[in-house]
N, C-alpha and C positions, 0 to 999 in steps of 0.2 A: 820282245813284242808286248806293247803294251796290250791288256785285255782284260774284263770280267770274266771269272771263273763260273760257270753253272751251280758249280758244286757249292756255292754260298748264298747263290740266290736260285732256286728255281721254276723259275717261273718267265714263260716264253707267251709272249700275247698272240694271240691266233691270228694269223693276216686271212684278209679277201681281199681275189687281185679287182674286187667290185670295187668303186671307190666311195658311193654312193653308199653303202654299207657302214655298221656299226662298230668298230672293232670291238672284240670279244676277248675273252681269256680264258685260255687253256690250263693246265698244270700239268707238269707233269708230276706222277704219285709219288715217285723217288731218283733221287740220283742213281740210283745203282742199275732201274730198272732198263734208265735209258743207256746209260753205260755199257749191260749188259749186252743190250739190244742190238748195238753200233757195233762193240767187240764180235758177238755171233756174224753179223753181216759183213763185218772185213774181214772175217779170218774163214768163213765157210766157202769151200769150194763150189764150183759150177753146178759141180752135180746136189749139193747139199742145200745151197742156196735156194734155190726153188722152194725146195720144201721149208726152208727155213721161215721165209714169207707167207709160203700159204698156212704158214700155221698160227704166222702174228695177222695173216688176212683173216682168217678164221675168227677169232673176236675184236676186231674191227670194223667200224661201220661206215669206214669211210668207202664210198665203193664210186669208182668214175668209170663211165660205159668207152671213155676214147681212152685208157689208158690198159694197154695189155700185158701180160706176165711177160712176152717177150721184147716187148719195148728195151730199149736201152736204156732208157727214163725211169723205166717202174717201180725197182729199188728208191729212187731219189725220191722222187713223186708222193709215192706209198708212205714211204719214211717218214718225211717232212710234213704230211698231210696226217697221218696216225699221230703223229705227235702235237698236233694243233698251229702249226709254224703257217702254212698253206692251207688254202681252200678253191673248191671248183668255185662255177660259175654260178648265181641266185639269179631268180626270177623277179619279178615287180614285187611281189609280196614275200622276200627273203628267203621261199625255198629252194633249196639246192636242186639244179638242175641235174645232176650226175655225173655233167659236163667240165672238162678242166681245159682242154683247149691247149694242148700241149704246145702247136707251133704254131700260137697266138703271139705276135709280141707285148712285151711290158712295158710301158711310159716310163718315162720318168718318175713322174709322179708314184706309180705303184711300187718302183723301183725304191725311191726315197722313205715309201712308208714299211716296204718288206726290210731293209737295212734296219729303220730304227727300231721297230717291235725285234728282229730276230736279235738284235743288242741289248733288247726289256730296257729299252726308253722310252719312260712315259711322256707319251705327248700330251699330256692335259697340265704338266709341268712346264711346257714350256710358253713363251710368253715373246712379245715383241711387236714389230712389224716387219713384213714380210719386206725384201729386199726388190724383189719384182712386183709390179701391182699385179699382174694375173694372181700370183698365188692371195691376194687376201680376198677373193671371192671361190675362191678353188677348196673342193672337198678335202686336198692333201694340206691345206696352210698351216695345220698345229704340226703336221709333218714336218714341212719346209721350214719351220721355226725350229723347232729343234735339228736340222741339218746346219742350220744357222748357228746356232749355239756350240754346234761342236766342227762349226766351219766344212762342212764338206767341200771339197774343192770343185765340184759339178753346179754345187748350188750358188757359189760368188760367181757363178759366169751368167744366172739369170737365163736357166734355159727354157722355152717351150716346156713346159709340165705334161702337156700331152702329146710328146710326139714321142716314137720309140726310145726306148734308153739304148744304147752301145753297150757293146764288149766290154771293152775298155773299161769305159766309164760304169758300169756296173761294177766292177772293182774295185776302184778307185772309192764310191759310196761308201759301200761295205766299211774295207776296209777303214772308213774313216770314220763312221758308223761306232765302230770297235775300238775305236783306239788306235790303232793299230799305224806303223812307222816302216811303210816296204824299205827294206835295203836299199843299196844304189847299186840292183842287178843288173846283167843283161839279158835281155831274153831269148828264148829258145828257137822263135819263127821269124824266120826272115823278112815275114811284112810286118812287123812290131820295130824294125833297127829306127836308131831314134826318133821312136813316135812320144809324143809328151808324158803319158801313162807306161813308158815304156816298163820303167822298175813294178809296176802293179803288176802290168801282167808276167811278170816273171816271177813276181810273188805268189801269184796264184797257181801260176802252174808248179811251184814247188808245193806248193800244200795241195794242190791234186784238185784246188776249186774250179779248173779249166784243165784242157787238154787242145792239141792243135788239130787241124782238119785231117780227115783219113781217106784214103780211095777207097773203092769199092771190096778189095781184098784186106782192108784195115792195116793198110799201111801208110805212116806219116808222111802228112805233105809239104810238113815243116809251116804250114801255115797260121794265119789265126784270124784273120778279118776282123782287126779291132773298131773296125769303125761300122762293122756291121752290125741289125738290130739284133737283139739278146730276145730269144722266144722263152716259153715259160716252165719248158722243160728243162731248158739252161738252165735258167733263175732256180729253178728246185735242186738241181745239184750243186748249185755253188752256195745256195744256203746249207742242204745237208753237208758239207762239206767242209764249211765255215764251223759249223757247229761242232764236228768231230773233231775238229782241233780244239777248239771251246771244252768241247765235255771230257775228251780225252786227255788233255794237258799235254798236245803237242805243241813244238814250235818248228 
């Protein structure tokens, strides 16, 4: 798998799913801190976990009033937001609402710019003309330029920038965002058999950046609705998740 290692460069640009917004930049302080941080959160149990977060919540300022310790999200959310990756919602005059809006979906567009910051692609590098005309009046166009440059296969179809991004197709970005070359899997849920993105999302769910739909007792539906929209509580897990293989040096 082709890929950027953290551990040479570290430095991860802060996304707002605002688009209107400035992008920013985080650091994080060390390698090791975040390494640390990812290893304690996969390796600590149910009961431990809890307290493991309220203690990295405890000097953190990131705080979102719709996002709760028993969220399924929270871990992902918390994570990715503590580390500068994500941000809630801002008002007219850039302060943070509180707000994160977890089963808000994400465009395109937001989609396209959270792929190339969580990859530390600078978009002020990148240069051209945009493929679609919407994007060269569009907030995301130094985005859409650099998805160009590294060909994301979402972005040669010329999509609506502002309509929901997909399953699937949130993958597939990523993925391509990174470098990165999915196998020629099959996948695990029986509404994905050959869909065009089929090998991404079998890639993703082998690195654990998806999972397939559950009942009510949490048990697999063998499902995946790839053509449905991707909400933001999604997007936050499959970036922390993207990045644990990143920071971790798995394949």
């Amino acid at each position: 798998m082709a890929s950027m290692r953290l551990v040479s460069a570290l430095v991860v640009a802060g996304i707002s799913f605002m688009g209107v917004s400035s992008p920013t930049f985080a650091f994080f302080e060390a390698f090791s801190t975040l390494s640390q941080e990812l290893k304690a959160i996969e390796q600590s149990s149910p009961e431990g976990l809890g307290d493991l977060l309220e203690q990295l919540d405890a000097t953190s300022t990131t705080k979102f009033g719709d996002v709760r310790s028993t969220d399924w999200f929270y871990r992902y959310v918390f994570s990715v937001a503590r580390w500068g990756i994500v941000s809630g919602y801002k008002d007219a005059a850039g302060k943070p609402t509180g707000v994160f809006g977890p089963g808000n979906t994400v465009t395109v567009a937001e989609i396209v710019k959270m792929a190339m910051e969580s990859a530390q692609v600078d978009e002020t590098q990148c240069r051209g003309t945009p493929w679609a005309a919407q994007a060269e009046k569009h907030w995301a166009k130094a985005y859409v330029l650099c998805a160009q440059e590294r060909n994301v296969r979402l972005i040669r179809s010329a999509p609506d920038l502002n309509r929901p991004a997909r399953r699937a197709e949130v993958l597939s970005v990523i993925f391509d965002a990174f470098g990165d070359e999915p196998p020629p899997l099959f996948s695990p849920f029986k509404d994905t058999i050959d869909h065009p993105l089929e090998s991404d999302i079998a890639y993703g769910a082998a690195l654990k950046m998806v999972s397939g739909d559950k009942d009510a007792s949490g048990n697999p539906l063998g499902t995946f609705r790839p053509d449905d929209p991707v909400v933001r509580a999604e997007a936050a897990k499959i970036i922390y998740e993207r990045l644990r293989v990143e920071v971790m040096g798995e394949e």
